[in-house]
DRENLO-723638 format. One record per residue (C-alpha): residue number from 1; residue in one letter; x, y, z. Coordinates in Angstrom, 1 decimal. Layout:
<sites>
  num  residu       x       y       z
  NUM       A       X       Y       Z
...
</sites>
This chain:
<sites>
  num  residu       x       y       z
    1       X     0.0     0.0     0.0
    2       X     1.4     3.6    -1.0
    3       X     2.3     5.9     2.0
    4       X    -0.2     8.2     1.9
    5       X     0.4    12.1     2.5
    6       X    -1.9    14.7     4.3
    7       X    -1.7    18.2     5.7
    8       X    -1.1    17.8     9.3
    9       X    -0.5    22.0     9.8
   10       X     1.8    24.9     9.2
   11       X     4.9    26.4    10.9
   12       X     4.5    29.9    12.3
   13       X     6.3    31.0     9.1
   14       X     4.2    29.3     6.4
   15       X     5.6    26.1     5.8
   16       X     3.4    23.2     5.2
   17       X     3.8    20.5     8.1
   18       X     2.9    16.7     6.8
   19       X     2.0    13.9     8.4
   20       X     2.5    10.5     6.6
   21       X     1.1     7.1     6.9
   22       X     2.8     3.9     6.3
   23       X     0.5     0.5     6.2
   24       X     1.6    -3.0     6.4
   25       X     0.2    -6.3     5.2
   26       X    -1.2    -6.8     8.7
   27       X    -3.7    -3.8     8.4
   28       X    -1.5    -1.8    11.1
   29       X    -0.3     1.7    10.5
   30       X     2.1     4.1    11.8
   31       X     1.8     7.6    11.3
   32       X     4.1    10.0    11.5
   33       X     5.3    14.2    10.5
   34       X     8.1    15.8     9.1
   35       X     7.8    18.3    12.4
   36       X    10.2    16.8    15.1
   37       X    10.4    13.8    13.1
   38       X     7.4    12.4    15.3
   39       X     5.8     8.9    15.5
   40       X     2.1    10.7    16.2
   41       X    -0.1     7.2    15.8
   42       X    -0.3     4.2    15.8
   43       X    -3.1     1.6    14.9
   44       X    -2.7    -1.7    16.4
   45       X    -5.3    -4.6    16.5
   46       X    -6.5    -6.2    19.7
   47       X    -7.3   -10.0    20.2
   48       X   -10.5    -9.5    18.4
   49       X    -9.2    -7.4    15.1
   50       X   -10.4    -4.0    16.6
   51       X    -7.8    -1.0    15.7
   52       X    -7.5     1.4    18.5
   53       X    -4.5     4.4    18.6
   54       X    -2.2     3.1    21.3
   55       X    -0.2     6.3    21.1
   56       X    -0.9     9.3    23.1
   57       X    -1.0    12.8    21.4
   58       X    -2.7    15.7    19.7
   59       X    -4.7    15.4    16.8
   60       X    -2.5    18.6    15.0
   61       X     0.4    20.4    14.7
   62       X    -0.7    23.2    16.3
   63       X    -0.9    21.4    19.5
   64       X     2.2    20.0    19.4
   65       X     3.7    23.4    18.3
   66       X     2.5    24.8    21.5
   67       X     4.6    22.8    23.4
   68       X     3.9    19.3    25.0
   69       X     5.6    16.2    27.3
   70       X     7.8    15.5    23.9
   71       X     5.1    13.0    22.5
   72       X     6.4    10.8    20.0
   73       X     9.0    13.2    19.7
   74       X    12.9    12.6    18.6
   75       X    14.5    13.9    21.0
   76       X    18.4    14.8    20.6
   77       X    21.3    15.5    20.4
   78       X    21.3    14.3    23.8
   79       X    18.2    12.3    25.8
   80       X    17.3    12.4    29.5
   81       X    19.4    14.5    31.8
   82       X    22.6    15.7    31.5
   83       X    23.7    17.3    35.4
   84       X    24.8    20.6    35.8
   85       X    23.9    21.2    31.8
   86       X    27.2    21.0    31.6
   87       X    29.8    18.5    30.4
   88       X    33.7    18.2    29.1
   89       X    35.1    17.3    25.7
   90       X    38.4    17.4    24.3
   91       X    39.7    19.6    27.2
   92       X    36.7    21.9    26.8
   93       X    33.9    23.0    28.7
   94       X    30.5    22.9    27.0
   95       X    27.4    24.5    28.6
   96       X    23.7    24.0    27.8
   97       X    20.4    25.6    28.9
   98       X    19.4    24.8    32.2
   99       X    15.7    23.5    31.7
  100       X    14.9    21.4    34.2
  101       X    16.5    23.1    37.6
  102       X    20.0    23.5    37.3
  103       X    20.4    20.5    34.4
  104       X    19.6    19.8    30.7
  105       X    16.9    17.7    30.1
  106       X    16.3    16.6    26.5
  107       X    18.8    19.2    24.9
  108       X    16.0    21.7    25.2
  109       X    14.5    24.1    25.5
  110       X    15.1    24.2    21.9
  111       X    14.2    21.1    21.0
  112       X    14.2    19.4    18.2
  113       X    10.7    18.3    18.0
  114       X    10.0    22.3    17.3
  115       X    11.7    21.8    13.8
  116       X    10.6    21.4    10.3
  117       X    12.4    18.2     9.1
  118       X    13.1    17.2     4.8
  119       X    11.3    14.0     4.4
  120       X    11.7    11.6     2.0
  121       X     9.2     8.9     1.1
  122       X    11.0     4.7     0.8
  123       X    11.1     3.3    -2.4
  124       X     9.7     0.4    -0.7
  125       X     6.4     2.4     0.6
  126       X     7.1     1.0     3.9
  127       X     9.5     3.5     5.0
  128       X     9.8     7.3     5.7
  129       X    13.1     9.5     6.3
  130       X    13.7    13.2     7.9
  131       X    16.8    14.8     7.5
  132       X    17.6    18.0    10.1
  133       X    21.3    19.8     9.8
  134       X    22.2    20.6    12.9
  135       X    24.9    23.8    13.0
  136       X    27.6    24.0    14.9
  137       X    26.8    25.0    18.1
  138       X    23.2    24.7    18.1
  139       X    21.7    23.5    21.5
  140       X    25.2    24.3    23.1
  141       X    26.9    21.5    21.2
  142       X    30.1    21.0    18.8
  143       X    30.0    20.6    15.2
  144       X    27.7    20.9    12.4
  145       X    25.8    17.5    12.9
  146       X    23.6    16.0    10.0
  147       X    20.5    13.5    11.7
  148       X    18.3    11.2     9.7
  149       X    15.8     9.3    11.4
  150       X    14.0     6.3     9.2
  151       X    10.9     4.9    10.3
  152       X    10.0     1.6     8.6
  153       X     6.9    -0.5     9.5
  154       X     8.0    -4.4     8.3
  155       X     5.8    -7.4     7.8
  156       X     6.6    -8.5    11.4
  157       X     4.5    -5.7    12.8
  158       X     7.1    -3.6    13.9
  159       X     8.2    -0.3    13.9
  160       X    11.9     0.2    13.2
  161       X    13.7     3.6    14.0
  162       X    17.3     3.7    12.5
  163       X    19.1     7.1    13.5
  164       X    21.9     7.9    11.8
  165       X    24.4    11.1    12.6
  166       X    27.5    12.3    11.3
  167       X    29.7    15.5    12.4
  168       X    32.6    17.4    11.4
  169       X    33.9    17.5    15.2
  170       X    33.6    15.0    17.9
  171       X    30.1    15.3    19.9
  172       X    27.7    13.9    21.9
  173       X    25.0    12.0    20.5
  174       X    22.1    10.5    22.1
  175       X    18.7    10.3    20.3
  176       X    15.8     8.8    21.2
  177       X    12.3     8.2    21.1
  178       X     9.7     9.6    23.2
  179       X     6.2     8.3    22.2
  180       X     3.6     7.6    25.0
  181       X     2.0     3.9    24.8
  182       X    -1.1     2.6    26.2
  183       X    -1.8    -0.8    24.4
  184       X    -5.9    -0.3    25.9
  185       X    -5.6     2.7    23.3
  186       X    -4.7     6.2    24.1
  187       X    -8.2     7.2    25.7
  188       X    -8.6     4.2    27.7
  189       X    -7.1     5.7    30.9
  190       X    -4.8     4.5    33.4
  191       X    -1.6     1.9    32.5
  192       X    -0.9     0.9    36.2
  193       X    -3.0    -2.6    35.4
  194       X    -0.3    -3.5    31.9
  195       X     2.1    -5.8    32.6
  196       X     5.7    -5.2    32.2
  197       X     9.3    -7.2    31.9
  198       X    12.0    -5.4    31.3
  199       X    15.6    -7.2    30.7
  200       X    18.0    -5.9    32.7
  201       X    19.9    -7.2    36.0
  202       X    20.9    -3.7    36.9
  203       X    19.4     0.1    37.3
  204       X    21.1     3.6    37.9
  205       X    20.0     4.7    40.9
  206       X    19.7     8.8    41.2
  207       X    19.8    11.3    43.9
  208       X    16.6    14.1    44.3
  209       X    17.7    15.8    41.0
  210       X    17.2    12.1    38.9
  211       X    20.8    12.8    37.9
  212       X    22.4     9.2    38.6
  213       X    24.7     9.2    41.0
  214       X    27.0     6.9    39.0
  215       X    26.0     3.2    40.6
  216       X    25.1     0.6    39.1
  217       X    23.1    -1.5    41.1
  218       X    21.2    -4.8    41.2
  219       X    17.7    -4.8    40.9
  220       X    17.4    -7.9    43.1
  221       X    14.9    -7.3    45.8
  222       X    13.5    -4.0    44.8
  223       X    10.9    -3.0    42.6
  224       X    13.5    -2.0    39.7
  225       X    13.2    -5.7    39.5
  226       X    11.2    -6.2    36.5
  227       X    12.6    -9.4    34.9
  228       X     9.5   -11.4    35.8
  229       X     6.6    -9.7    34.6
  230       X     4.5    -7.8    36.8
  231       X     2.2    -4.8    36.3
  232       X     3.4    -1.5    36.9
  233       X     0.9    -0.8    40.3
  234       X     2.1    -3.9    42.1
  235       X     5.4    -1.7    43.2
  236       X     5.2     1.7    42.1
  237       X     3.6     3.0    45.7
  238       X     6.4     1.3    47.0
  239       X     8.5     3.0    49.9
  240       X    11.5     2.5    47.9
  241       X    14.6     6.1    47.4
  242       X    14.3     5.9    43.9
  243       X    10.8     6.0    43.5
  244       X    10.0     8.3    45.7
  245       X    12.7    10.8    43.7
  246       X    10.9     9.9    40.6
  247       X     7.0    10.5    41.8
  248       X     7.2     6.5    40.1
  249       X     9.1     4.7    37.7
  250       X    11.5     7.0    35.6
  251       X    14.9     5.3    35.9
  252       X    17.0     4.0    33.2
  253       X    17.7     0.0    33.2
  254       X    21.5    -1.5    32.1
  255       X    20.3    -3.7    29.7
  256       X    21.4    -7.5    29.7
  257       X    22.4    -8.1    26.3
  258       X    25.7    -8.0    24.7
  259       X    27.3    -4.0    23.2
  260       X    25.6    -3.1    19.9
  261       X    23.7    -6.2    19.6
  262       X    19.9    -5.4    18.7
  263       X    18.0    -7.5    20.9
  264       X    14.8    -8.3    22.5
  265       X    15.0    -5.4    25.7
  266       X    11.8    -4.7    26.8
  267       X     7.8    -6.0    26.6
  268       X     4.0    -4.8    27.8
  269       X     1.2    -6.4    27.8
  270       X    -2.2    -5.3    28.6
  271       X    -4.1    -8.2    29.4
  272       X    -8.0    -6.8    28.9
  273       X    -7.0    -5.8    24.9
  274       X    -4.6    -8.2    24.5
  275       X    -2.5    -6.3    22.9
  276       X     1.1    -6.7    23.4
  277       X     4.8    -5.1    22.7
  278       X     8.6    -5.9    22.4
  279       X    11.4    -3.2    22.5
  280       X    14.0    -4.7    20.5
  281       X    17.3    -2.2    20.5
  282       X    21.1    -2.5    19.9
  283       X    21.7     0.5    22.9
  284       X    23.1    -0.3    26.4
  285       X    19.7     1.6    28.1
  286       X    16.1     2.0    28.5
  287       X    14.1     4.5    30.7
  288       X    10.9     3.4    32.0
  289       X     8.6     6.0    32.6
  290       X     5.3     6.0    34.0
  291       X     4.0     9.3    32.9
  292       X     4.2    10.3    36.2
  293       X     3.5    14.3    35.3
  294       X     0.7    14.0    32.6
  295       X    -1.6    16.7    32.4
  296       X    -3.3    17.4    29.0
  297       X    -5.6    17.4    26.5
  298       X    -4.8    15.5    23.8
  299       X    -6.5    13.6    20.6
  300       X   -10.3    14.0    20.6
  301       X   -10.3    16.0    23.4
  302       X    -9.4    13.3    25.9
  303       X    -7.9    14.2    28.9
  304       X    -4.0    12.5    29.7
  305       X    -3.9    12.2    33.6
  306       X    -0.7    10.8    35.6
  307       X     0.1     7.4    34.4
  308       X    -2.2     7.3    31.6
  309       X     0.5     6.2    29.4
  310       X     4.3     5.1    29.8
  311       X     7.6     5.5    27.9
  312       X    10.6     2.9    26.9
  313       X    12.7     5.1    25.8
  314       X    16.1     3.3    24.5
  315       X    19.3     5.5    25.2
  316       X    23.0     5.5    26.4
  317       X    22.9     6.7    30.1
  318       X    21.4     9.3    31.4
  319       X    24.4    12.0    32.4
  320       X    27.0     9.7    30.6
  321       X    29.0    12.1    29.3
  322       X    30.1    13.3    33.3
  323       X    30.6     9.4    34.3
  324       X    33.2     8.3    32.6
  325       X    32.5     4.2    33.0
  326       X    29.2     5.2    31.4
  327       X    29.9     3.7    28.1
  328       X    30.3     7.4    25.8
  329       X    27.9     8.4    24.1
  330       X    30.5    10.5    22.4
  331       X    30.5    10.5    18.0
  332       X    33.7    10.9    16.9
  333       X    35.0    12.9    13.4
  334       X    34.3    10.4    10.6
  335       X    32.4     8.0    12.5
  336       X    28.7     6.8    10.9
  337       X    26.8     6.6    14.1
  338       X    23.8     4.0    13.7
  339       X    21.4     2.6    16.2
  340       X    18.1     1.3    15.6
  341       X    15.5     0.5    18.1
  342       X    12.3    -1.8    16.8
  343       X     8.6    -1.1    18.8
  344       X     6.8    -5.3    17.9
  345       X     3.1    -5.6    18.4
  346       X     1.7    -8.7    19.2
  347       X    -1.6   -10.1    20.4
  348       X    -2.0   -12.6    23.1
</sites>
């Protein structure tokens, strides 16, 4: 099936925004817009063959224009936090915008998800590509930096996003993606009752700031421990440091599996649709996160609560570039950096 094209809205300076719809075999579709590069739906069957939206947004540009809590959104150069929005490189002090008390949060406040990107349709009509240059400088950051971000929906019903980047200086880079699931459908309320595994023997712990301190601890015995599945309510009230810190789960997990290998990382399940998901990545982290702060209006007019949807967002980890046994999420000149992670839908 051709990708189809539609008006999604206009930047404040005239330019036609676009959203575009990619549909596989399977009757499942992933939309997604050449503003922020952003996954904005997706249509995924139940047990019985209904199609619901399990992906929380706005139904136009305009709303996401206005600002928003980065749905679907790439997010980059660098995801999650960086402490003291300030980091070395090369013998050089590079400082960024402090947006989230005295750190960076998500390279913003200008973010990228507030950009026009070019987009390019597959040859295969299963795939869609956005392009942004990124100048030297831009978000506090070295080197001009070119970013394309392909979304492809397979026959396997899943949603691959392959980032590549490439600078003319060394710098940080960290993209990611920030789109809000609940498999019940976005308007179906609360996520504490999905079910949850994540893969993943350790956790960075954080202090009040969610800046991680630098440990790398074992899940065993707390509820970071997700390797069995278990819903997200069964520990989330828990009296547990980390928690607490994060009003609920918004922690990134070490990932088990071997550097650079793209593997299964991550699944939810919501047992009343049936619907199900695997995060399949090649990066050493994910951050769970419960949506712990929502607050909005968002497609049709439904109202997003607190922990009306939740995040696996696949990164290096958070505040890597000041902990040096952080594996780096540093690019260096002439590299190709790649990563792709893969968002599976199943039924059960």
């Amino acid at each position: 099936m051709a990708i189809q094209k539609e008006r999604f809205g206009e930047m404040p300076d005239g330019r036609e925004i676009s959203l575009y719809t990619v549909t596989n075999d399977n009757g499942l579709s992933a939309s997604v817009t050449n503003l922020g590069a952003a996954w904005v739906r997706m249509l995924v069957p139940d047990r019985e063959g209904n199609l619901a939206d399990v992906l929380l947004g706005y139904d136009g540009a305009a709303e996401y224009l206005a600002g928003s809590p980065h749905f679907g959104a790439t997010v980059g150069r660098v995801a999650n936090r960086v402490g003291g929005a300030r980091f070395w490189l090369e013998e050089r002090e590079y400082l960024l915008a402090k947006n989230e008390r005295d750190n960076n949060l998500h390279s913003g406040p200008d973010y990228w998800e507030n950009r026009l990107w070019e987009a390019a349709c597959g040859a295969d009509e299963k795939s869609v590509m956005f392009t942004l240059e990124s100048p030297d400088g831009d978000q506090g950051y070295p080197g001009n930096a070119r970013i394309s971000v392909i979304y492809r929906l397979n026959e396997e019903d899943c949603l691959e996003i392959t980032y590549h980047a490439s600078c003319d200086r060394a710098t940080p880079m960290n993209p990611t993606n920030h789109a809000y699931f609940n498999l019940g459908g976005h308007d179906s309320g609360s996520v504490l009752a999905h079910k949850a595994r994540i893969l993943a023997d350790f956790y960075t712990p954080v202090g009040p700031d969610l800046i991680p301190t630098g440990e790398i601890a074992s899940v065993t015995g707390t509820p970071m421990d997700f390797r069995e599945w278990k819903t997200f309510a069964d520990e989330i009230g828990a009296d547990f440091t980390a928690l607490l810190y994060g009003g609920g789960y918004d922690h990134n997990w070490c990932l088990n599996h071997a550097a650079s290998v793209y593997s299964l990382a991550a699944e939810a399940w919501d047992e009343k649709s049936g619907r199900a998901m695997e995060v399949w990545t090649d990066l050493p982290g994910v951050q769970l996160y419960t949506g712990n702060g929502l607050s909005d209006t968002g497609k049709g007019g439904v109202r997003y609560r607190p922990r009306d949807g939740f995040c696996f967002e696949t990164q290096f980890f958070p505040d890597a570039l000041n902990k040096p046994h952080f594996q780096s999420p540093v690019m260096k000149v002439g590299e190709v950096f790649t990563t792709k992670t893969g968002y599976r839908f199943i039924r059960k």
